[in-house]
N, C-alpha and C positions, 0 to 999 in steps of 0.2 A: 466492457471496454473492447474496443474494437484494433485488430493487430494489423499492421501494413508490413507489406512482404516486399522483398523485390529477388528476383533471384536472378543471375547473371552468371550465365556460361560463354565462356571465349574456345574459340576453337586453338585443337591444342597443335598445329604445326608451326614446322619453325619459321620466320619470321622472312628468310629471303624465298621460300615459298609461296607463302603470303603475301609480299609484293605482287608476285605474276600477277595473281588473278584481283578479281572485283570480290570487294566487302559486302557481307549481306546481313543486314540487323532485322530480329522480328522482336515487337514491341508488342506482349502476348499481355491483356487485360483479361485479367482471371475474374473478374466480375462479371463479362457479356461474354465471356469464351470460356463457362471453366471445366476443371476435369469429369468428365462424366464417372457416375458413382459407377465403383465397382473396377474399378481404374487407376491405375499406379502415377501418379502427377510426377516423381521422378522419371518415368520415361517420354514425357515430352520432350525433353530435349530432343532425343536421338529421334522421336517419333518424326518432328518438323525437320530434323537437319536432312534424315534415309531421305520425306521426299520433295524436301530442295534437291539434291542431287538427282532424283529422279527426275524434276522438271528440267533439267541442266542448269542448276545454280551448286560446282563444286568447289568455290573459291571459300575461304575463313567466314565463321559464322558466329553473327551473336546475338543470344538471346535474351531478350530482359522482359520478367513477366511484372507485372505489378498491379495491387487493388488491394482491396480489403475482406480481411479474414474473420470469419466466427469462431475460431477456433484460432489458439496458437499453432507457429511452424514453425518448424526449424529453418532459415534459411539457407541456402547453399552457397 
């Protein structure tokens, strides 16, 4: 049987912060993009948000990855 994931982090400032700037969602398909072996899939988050900001995207961030697993996850 096959497991479907989805994991979703919201960025965590406060909310009239948040207002200032532009919302940036990455819609991460773990089946055509997934973590290269030998590689902590927990740190994508921070890996994609360090470089949005390095592109200059510093405003609220969210990520939602989703596809199908061989294996169970835990999701987050």
């Amino acid at each position: 049987m096959t497991d479907i994931c989805m994991l979703k982090t919201m960025d965590s400032r406060n909310t009239n912060e948040a207002k200032q700037e532009p919302k940036t969602m990455v819609w991460w398909d773990i089946n055509s993009c997934p973590v290269p072996d030998g590689y902590d899939a927990r740190m994508v988050a921070h890996s994609i948000e360090s470089e949005l900001k390095k592109a200059g995207y510093p405003g609220p961030l969210t990520i939602t990855a989703i596809g199908y697993l061989n294996t169970p996850l835990m999701c987050m």
